[in-house]
C-alpha positions as CSV (number, residue, x, y, z in Angstrom):
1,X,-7.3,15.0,29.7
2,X,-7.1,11.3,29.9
3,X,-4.9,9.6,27.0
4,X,-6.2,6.8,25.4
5,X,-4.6,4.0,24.2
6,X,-3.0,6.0,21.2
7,X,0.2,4.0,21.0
8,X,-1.8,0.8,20.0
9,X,-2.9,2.8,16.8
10,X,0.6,4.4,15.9
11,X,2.1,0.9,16.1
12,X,-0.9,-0.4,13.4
13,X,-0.3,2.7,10.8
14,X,3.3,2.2,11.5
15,X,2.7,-1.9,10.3
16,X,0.4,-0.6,7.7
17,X,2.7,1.8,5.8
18,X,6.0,0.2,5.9
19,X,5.2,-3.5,5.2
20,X,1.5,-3.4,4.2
21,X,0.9,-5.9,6.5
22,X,-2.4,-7.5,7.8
23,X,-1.9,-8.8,10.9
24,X,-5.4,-10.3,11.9
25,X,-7.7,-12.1,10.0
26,X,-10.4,-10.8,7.3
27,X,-14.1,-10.0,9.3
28,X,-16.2,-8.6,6.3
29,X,-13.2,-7.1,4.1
30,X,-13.4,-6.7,0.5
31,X,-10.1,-8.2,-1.8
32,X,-8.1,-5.3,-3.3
33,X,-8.8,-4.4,-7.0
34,X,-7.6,-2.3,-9.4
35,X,-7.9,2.0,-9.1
36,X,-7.8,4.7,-11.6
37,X,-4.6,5.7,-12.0
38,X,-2.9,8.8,-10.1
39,X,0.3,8.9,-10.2
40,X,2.9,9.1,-13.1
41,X,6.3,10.3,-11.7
42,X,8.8,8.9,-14.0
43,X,11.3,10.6,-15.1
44,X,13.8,10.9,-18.1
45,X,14.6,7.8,-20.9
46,X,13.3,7.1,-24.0
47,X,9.9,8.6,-24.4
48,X,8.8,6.7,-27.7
49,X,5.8,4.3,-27.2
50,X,6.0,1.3,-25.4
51,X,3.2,-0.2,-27.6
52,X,0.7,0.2,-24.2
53,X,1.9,-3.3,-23.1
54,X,3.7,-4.6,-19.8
55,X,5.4,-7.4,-21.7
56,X,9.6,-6.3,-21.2
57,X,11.8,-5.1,-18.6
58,X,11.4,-2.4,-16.3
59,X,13.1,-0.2,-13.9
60,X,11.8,0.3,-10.5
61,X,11.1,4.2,-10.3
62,X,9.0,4.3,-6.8
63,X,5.8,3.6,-5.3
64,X,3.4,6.8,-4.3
65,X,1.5,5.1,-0.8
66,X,-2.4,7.3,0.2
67,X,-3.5,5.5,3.4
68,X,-6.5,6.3,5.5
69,X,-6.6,3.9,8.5
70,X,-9.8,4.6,11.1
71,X,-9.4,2.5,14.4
72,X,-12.9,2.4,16.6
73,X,-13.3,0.7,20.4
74,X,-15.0,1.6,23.3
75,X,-12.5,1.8,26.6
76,X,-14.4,3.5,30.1
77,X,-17.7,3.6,28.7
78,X,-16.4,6.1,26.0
79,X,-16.7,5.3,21.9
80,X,-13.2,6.6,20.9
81,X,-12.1,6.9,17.3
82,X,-8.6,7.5,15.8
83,X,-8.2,8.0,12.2
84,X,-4.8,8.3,10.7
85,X,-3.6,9.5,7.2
86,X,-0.5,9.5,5.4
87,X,0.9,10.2,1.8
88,X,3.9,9.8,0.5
89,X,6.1,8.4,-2.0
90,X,9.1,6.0,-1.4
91,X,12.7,7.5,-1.8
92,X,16.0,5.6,-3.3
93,X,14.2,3.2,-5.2
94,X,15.8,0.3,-7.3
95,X,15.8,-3.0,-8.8
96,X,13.8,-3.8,-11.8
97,X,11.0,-5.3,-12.5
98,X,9.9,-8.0,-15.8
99,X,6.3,-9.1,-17.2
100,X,6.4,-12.3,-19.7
101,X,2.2,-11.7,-20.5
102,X,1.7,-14.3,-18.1
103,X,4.8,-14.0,-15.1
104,X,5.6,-10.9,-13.3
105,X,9.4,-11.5,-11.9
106,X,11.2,-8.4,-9.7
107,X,14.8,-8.0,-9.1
108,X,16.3,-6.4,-6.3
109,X,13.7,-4.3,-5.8
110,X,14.4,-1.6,-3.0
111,X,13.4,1.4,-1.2
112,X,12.7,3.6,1.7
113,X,9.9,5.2,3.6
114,X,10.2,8.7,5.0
115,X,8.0,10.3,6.0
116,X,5.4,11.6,8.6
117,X,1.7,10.6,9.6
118,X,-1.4,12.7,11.6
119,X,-3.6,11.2,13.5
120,X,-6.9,12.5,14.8
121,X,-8.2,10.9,17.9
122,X,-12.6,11.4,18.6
123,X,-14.0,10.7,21.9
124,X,-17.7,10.4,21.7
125,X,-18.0,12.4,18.0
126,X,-15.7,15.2,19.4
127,X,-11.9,16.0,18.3
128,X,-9.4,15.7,21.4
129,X,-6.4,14.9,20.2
130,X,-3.7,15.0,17.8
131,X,-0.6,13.7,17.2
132,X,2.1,14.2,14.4
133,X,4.6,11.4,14.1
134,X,7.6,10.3,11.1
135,X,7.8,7.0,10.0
136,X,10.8,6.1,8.1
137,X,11.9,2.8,6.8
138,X,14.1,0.9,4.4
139,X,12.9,-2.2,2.6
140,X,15.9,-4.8,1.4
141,X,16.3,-5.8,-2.0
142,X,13.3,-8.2,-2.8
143,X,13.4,-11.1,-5.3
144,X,9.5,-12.6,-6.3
145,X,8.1,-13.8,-9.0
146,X,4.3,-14.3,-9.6
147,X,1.9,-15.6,-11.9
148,X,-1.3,-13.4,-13.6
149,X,-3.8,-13.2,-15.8
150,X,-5.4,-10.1,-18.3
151,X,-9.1,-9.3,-17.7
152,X,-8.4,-6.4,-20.0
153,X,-5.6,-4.6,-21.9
154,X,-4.7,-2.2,-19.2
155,X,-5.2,-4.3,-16.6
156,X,-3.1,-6.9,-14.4
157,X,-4.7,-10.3,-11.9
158,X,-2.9,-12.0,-9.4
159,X,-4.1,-14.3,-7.0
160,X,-1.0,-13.6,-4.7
161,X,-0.6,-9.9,-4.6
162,X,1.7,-9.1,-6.9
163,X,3.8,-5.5,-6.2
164,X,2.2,-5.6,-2.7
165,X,4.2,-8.7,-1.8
166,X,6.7,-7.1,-3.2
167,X,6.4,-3.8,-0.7
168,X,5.9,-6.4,2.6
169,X,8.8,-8.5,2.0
170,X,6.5,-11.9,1.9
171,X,4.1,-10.6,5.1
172,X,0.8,-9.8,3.0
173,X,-1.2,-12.9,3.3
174,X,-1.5,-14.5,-0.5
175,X,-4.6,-12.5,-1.7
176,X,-5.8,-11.7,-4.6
177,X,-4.8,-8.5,-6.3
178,X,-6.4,-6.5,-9.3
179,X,-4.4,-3.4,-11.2
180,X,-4.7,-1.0,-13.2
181,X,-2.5,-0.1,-15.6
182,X,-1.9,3.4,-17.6
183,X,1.2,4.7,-20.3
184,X,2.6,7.7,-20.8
185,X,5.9,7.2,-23.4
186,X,8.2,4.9,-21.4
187,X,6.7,4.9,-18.3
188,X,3.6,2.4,-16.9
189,X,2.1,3.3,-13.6
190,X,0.3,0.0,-11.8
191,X,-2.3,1.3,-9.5
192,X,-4.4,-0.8,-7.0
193,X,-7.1,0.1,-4.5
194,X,-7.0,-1.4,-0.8
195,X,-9.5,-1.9,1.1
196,X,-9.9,-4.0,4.5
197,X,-12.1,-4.0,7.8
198,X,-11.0,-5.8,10.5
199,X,-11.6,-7.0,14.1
200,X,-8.6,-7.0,16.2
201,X,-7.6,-7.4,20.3
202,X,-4.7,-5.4,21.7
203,X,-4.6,-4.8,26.0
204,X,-8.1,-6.4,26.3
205,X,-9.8,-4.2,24.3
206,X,-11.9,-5.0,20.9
207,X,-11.1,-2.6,18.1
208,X,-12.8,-2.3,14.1
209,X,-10.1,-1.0,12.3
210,X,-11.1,0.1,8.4
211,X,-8.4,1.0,6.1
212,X,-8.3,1.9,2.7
213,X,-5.4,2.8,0.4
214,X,-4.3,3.5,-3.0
215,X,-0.5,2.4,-4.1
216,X,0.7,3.6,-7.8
217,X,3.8,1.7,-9.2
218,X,5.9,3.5,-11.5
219,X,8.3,2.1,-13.7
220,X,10.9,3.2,-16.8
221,X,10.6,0.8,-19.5
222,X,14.6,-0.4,-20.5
């Protein structure tokens, strides 16, 4: 069976999940935006209310990744396909986090990736291939701060990125970056909804590559 250029898409996903980082430019993407929350997996602390706003200091408690990433090109005549998924959720998180109402500043913030990713591989509409594969990672402490804005109660602006930059260490392109927010006692999850398409080159050959994700920030309210 021949073997397409598979390692070309495990080196994207591999990109994609550890530093959320686009690496070509935008051809017909949409800006992320804010999700419905889906994720609340803080534990322990003070569970009285937090009065349902961001506004205080906050403990980093981890960041729960879904990413669906579907690379197309066309190499020998053949339409080939490779779609890869992965979920987790990061693993010795730290730092903390603060929101003024209008500045969002993180300290230290710190954690690591591991875990594993399938990928599906369609030559012509038909399933050929598969291939399981970890992907584990740490992230150094990052230091940011950035500005927003409040469309709505439970819900957070930035024009650069906000958490995201936070996850890529800087390498996210400044874009804008909606989220949705949503209490439970101490703890606020931050949820946003990725979605890009791109056009990219790698050994010659043109590839589409779509990719949509959902990233839920939880943090412990100090």
């Amino acid at each position: 069976m021949r073997k397409y250029h598979l390692f070309l898409q495990i080196i994207t996903v591999v990109v994609l999940l550890i530093s959320c980082r686009k690496e070509t430019s935008n051809e017909g993407g949409t800006s992320p935006g804010g999700g419905t929350p889906t994720d609340t997996t803080g534990t322990g602390g003070d569970t009285s209310n937090t009065g349902n706003t961001e506004v205080g200091n906050w403990k980093f408690i981890s960041l729960h990744a879904t990413v669906l990433q579907t690379t197309e090109y066309t190499q020998d005549s053949n339409a080939v396909k490779a779609v890869t998924s992965s979920d987790y959720t990061t693993e010795n998180n730290s730092g903390t986090i603060s929101f003024t109402g209008s500045t969002m500043t993180s300290n230290a913030v710190a954690f690591s990736i591991n875990t594993n990713a399938k990928t599906y591989i369609y030559v012509n509409g038909t399933l050929t291939d598969s291939l399981n594969f970890p992907l584990t990672s740490s992230i150094p402490p990052q230091s940011t701060s950035a500005d927003y804005t409040k469309p709505g109660a439970d819900s957070l602006y930035f024009q650069t990125g906000g958490l995201i930059d936070i996850g890529s260490g800087g390498a996210l392109p400044s874009i804008p970056t909606g989220y949705k927010l949503q209490f439970n006692g101490s703890t606020m999850t931050m949820t946003t909804v990725y979605d890009d398409v791109s056009n990219e080159t790698n050994q010659g050959i043109p590839e589409k590559v779509t990719t949509h994700a959902i990233l839920v920030a939880t943090l412990q309210k100090i």
